[in-house]
C-alpha positions, 0 to 999 in steps of 0.5 A: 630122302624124306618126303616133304611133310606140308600139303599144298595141294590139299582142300582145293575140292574140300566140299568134293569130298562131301560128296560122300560127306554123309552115309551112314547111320546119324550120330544119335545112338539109335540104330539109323537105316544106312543113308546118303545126303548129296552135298547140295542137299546137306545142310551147311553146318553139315558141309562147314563140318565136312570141310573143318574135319578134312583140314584137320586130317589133313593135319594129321596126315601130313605130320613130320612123324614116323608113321605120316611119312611112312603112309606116305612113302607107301601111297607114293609107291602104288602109283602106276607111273610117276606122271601119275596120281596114285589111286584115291583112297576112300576114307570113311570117319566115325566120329562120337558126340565129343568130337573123337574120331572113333574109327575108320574104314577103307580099303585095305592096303597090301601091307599091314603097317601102312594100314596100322599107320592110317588108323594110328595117325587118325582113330583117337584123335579130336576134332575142333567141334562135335559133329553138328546134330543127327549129321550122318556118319562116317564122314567121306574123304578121299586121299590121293598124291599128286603126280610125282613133280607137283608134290609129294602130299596127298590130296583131298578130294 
């Protein structure tokens, strides 16, 4: 049976996710020592960009396509009971100057298609807009699904 391919419960923390939202280098191109913003202290076109960019993912991550349900397939798999969530995944986004997501990075998963899938569903695609000015990079999102029951979706944040 195939899981269900709409989100429901996704963006309900979206500014959560900025929690991390910026950490890393600017998105100018000179080399920038590693940095972090706490979201209260993130400009808020930094934060409508977090909370955009993370709706779009979610988009993505939820697609009825062969790879997004197989991601999901296997992230349901990991969890520890099925009353349990699974455990968040941190997810960090590169984004260029025209809006590409250029990579990503997170903690490898135990089996090599279900990290293909991951970067096949997100690296290459274009968000709606360009990252605001030096609005430091990668952007922070983490994914989780729900308790078995509530939905089989992941969640942001």
């Amino acid at each position: 049976m195939k899981p269900k391919a709409s989100l429901t419960r996704i963006g309900r923390m979206a500014l959560k996710l900025a929690s991390a939202l910026v950490g890393g280098a600017a998105v100018a191109s000179a080399p920038v020592a590693a940095q972090s913003v706490a979201p209260e202290d993130a400009p808020p076109e930094w934060l409508a960009y977090g909370e955009t960019a993370t709706q779009t993912v979610t988009g993505w991550l939820q697609a009825d396509s062969e790879q997004a349900t197989r991601l999901r397939v296997y992230l349901d798999a990991t969890r520890p009971a099925p009353d349990q969530p699974t455990a968040p995944v941190l997810l960090k986004i590169w984004i260029d100057a025209g809006g590409v997501v250029s990579r990503i990075d997170h903690a490898p998963f135990a089996h090599a298609e279900a990290n293909a899938d991951m970067s096949a569903l997100i690296v290459g695609q274009k968000l709606p807009a360009s990252p605001p000015r030096n609005m430091l990079l990668p952007l922070r999102v983490l994914i989780q699904l729900p308790p078995a029951g509530t939905s089989n979706a992941p969640t942001f944040v």
